[in-house]
Residue, then its C-alpha position, 0 to 999 in steps of 0.5 A: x614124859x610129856x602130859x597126855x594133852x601134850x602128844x604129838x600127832x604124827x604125820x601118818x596114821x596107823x593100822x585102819x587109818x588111825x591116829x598115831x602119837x608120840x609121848x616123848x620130852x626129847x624133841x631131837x630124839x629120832x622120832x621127834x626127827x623123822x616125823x619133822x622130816x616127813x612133814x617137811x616132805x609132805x608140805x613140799x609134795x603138796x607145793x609141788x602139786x599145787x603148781x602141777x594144779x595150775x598147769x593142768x587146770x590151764x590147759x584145755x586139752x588136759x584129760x579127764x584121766x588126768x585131772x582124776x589123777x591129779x584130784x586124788x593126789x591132791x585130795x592126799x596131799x590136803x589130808x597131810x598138810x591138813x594133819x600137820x596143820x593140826x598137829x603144829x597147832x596143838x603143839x603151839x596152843x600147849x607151848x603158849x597156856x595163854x592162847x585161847 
């Protein structure tokens, strides 16, 4: 099994918000598989949503309803690609001693 410092941050939380983490050596294992899947998701739902941004914002007409909407969606997306950028990070600073 992996070292404590060495677990992976999953890409969703758990029971009260919560953190969840996997302690696994096998990166192809099925866990290791589905939160790489799920990131991938969640990094296209945000790109997706980045675009749907700019429409919105550029137009005049746009509703407050809609630009509400649009701000949580958003506010979700940044908390998942957030987390991801966290969890990439930790894994690439304990692959790499050497970084600071």
């Amino acid at each position: 099994m992996t070292a404590p410092n060495e677990l992976r941050l999953l890409p969703w939380s758990g029971p009260e918000g919560k953190p969840c983490y996997l302690n696994t050596d096998d990166k192809a294992g099925y866990m290791s598989r589905l939160a790489d899947n799920i990131e991938a998701v969640q990094l296209g739902t945000a790109a997706e949503l980045l675009e749907q941004a700019a429409e919105t914002l550029g137009n005049q007409d746009a509703r407050l309803e809609d630009l509400r909407r649009l701000a949580k969606e958003l506010s979700g997306a940044l908390r998942d690609v957030l987390r991801v950028a966290t969890s990439r990070g930790h894994l690439l600073s304990v692959s790499d001693p050497q970084r600071p």
